[in-house]
Residue, then its C-alpha position, 0 to 999 in steps of 0.5 A: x500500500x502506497x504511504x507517503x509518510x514512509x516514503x517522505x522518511x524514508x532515507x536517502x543514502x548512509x554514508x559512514x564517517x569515522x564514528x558518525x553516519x550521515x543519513x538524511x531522509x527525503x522530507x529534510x532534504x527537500x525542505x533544506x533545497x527550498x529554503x537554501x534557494x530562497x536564502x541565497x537568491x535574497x543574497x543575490x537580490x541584495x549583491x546585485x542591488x549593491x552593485x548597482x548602486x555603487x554604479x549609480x554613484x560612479x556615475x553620479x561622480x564621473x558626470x559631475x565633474x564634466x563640464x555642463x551641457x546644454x539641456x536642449x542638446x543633451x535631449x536631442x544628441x544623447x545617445x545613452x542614458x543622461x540621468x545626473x548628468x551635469x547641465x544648464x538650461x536658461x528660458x522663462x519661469x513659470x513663476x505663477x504654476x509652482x509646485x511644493x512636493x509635501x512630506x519632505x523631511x530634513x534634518x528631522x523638520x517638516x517641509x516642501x520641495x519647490x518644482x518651478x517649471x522652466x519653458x525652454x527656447x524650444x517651447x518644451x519644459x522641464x522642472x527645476x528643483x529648487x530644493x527644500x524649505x521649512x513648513x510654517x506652522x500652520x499647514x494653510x499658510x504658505x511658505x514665500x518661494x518668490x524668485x529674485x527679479x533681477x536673477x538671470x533665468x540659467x539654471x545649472x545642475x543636475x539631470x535627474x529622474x522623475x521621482x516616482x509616482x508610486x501608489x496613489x489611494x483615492x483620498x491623496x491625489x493631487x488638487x489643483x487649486x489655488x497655486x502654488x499647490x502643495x502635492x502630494x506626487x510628482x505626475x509630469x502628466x498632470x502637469x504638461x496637461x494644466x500649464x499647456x506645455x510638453x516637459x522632459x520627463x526629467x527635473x533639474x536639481x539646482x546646485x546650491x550656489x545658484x540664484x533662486x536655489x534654497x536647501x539642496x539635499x544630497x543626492x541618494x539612491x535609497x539604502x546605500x550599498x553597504x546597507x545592502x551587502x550587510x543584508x546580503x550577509x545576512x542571507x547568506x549566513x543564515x543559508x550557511x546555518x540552515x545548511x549547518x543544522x540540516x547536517x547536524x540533524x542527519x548526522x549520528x554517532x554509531x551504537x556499539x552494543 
């Protein structure tokens, strides 16, 4: 009759060593295999992600120290990726369609990032970052972003990605209102479709000395890559230490009656 428990328990091979024999039975073995995968393929996960990181920041330091380019060219003549790369831009702010991104954090006090749109000879957009600014105390009043008059409308800084959308729930999509307006998602769409204009699917963060520029983070990309080898690590010790116990739970010392 047939009975999977037997066959589940049933073991393997016997190998003899020294005074011990090795025996593991079929239902440990399995178990063992799967979770050795999952262990060492989130150990994989988190190399790769490391990798790509520490890419990501020899990128960021290579483009830096190369002398601006042009935006518009860039756009038309890059044959590669041109994310961080080292521009300037000059056209016309969009100075009365200002967007304060919410929920930004710095150094553990509340605030906005200011986007202002930036309308180029070419009639395309794009959104400067102007960095981050305090929350006044109450959330209905707003934080005073008006430019420097007299500054020149030249914008050098760096080529980044548009932040990501991400989920949005039904009660947190953006209202349009009264500008500027304080959102709570970065949608390029929405925003070419309200002001008329065609934007990069880019934004330009200011550099610190620029004019018109206030509080400018670094640029991170997440959890660093030594944060992810430390996790990588981890996967694969406790892949070493179920591999440890998977032996030691199969391994007996012989009875001499």
């Amino acid at each position: 009759m047939f009975n999977i428990k037997q066959i589940l328990l049933k073991p393997l091979y016997h190998i003899h060593l020294g005074e011990f024999y090795f025996r593991p039975v079929l239902l440990t073995s399995i178990v063992t295999l799967l979770l050795l995968y999952v262990l060492i393929s989130l150990g994989n996960w988190q190399t790769h992600r490391a990798q790509y990181k520490e890419h990501l920041m020899q990128q960021l330091a290579e483009r830096q120290h190369k002398a601006a380019t042009d935006l518009s060219y860039l756009m038309t003549h890059s044959n590669g990726d041109p994310d961080y790369s080292h521009v300037y831009a000059h056209g016309q702010f969009l100075a009365n369609k200002q967007l304060l991104l919410d929920n930004r954090v710095e150094n553990n006090i509340p605030g906005y990032e200011v986007y202002t749109p930036l309308v180029l000879p070419n009639h395309k957009a794009i959104l400067i970052d102007r960095g981050w600014v305090q929350q006044a105390q109450s959330r209905q009043q707003m934080p005073d972003i008006q430019f420097q008059t007299k500054a020149a409308n030249i914008v050098d800084g760096t080529l980044l990605p548009s932040p990501a959308k991400g989920l949005v729930l039904g009660g947190y999509t953006n209202i349009y209102q009264n500008w500027p307006v304080v959102i709570q998602y970065l949608d390029i769409n929405e925003i070419s479709e309200l002001t008329g204009y065609d934007f990069y699917p880019y934004v330009i963060r200011m550099n610190k000395d620029q004019p018109n520029a206030y509080t400018i983070p670094a640029i991170t990309f997440g959890l660093s890559s030594n944060r992810h080898r430390g996790y990588a690590f981890q996967w694969y010790t406790l892949a070493l230490t179920l591999l440890i116990i998977y032996f030691a739970v199969n391994t007996k010392r012989e009875r001499h009656d």
